[in-house]
C-alpha positions as CSV (number, residue, x, y, z in Angstrom):
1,X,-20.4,-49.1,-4.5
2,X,-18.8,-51.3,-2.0
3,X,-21.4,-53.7,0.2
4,X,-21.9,-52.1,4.1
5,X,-20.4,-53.5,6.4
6,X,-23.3,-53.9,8.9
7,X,-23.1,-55.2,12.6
8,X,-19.4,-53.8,13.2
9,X,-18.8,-53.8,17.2
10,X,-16.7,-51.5,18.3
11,X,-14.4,-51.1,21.7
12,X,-14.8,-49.0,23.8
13,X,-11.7,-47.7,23.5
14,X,-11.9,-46.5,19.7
15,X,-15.7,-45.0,20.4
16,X,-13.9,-42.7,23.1
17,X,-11.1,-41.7,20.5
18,X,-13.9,-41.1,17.6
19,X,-15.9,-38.9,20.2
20,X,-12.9,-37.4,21.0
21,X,-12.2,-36.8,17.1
22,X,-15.7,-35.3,17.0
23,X,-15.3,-32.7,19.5
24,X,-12.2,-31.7,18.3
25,X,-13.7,-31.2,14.7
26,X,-16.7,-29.8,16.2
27,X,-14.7,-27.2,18.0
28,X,-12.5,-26.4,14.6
29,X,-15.4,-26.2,12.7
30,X,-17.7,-24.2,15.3
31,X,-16.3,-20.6,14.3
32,X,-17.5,-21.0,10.6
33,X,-21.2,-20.4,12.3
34,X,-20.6,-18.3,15.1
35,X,-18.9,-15.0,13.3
36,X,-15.4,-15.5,14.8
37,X,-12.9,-18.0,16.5
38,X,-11.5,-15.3,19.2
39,X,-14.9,-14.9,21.1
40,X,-16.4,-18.6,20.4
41,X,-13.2,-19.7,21.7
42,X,-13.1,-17.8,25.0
43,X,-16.7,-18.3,25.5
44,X,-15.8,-22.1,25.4
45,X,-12.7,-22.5,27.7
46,X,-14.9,-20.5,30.1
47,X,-17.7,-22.8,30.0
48,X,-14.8,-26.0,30.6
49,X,-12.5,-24.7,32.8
50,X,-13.7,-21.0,34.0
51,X,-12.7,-20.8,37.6
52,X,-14.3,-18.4,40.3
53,X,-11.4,-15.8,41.1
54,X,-8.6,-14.7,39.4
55,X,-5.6,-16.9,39.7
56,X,-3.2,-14.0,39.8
57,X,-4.8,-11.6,42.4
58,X,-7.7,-13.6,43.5
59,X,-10.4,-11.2,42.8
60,X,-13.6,-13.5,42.5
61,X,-16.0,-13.3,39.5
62,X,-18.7,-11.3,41.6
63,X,-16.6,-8.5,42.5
64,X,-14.9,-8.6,38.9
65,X,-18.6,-8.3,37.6
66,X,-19.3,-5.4,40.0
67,X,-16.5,-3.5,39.1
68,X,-15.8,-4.1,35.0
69,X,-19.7,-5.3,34.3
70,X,-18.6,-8.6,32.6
71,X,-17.1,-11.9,33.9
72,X,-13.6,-13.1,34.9
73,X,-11.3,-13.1,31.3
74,X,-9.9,-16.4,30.1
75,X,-6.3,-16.2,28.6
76,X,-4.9,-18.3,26.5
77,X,-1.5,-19.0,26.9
78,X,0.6,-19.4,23.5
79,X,-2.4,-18.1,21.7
80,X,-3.4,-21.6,20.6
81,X,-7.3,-21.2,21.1
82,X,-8.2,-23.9,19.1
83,X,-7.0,-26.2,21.7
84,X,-9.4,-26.9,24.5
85,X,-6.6,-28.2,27.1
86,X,-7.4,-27.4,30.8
87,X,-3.1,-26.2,31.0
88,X,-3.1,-23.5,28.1
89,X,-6.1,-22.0,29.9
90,X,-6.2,-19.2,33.0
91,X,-9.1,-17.3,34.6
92,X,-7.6,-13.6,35.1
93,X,-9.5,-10.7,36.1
94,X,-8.7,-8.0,33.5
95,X,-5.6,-5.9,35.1
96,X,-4.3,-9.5,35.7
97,X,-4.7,-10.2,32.1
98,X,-3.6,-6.8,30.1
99,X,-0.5,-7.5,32.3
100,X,-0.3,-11.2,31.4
101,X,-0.6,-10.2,27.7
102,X,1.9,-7.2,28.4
103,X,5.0,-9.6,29.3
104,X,3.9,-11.9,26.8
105,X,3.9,-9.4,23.9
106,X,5.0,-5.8,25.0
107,X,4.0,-4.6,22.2
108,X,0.1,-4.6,23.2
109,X,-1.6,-1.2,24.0
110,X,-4.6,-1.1,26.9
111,X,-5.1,1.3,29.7
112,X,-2.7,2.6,31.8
C-alpha cells in the first residue's frame, strides 16, 4: 500500500471543481435511492430554479395551485434532466407545458 500523502493544501480553485464534481455525482447517483430519475429530477430543478409564474402565460404558482391542485411544472428542454443548468430549465403552468411538449414531440397525447 502506497504511504498517505498527509498535509496536501489545496486551492481554492480545485476544492470548488471537486465540490462541483460531487454534486454532479450526487445528482447522477440520487435516483438509485429515490425510485426514479423523472420525478427526483423535476423535484430538483424546482427547488434551484422554480420561478413564481409561468413564463409563457404568466399564471403565478398560487392560482396554478388553485386551479390544478399542484405547483407550477418544470420542463426540461432537450430532455437532458440529468443536467441541473438554470438554461435547459422553464417554470410552465400545465396548458403551457402539454403545449411546449406538443411542438417539441407531436406525437404526445394529453387533454384536449
Amino acid at each position: 500500500m502506497p504511504p498517505r500523502r498527509g498535509g496536501c493544501k489545496l486551492s481554492e480553485e480545485t476544492k470548488r471543481k471537486i465540490s462541483e464534481a460531487m454534486k454532479t455525482a450526487s445528482l447522477r447517483n440520487k435516483n438509485r435511492f429515490s425510485g426514479g430519475d423523472y420525478n427526483w429530477y423535476h423535484a430538483a430543478a424546482h427547488r434551484l430554479f422554480g420561478k413564481d409564474a409561468c413564463e409563457d402565460c404568466g399564471m403565478t404558482n398560487q392560482q396554478h395551485i388553485q386551479n390544478t391542485g399542484r405547483r407550477l411544472h418544470m420542463h426540461c428542454q432537450y430532455q437532458q434532466y440529468h443536467k441541473m443548468e438554470p438554461d435547459l430549465w422553464e417554470t410552465l403552468c400545465a396548458a403551457c407545458h402539454l403545449n411546449r411538449t406538443r411542438k417539441e414531440n407531436p406525437n404526445v397525447n394529453g387533454p384536449n
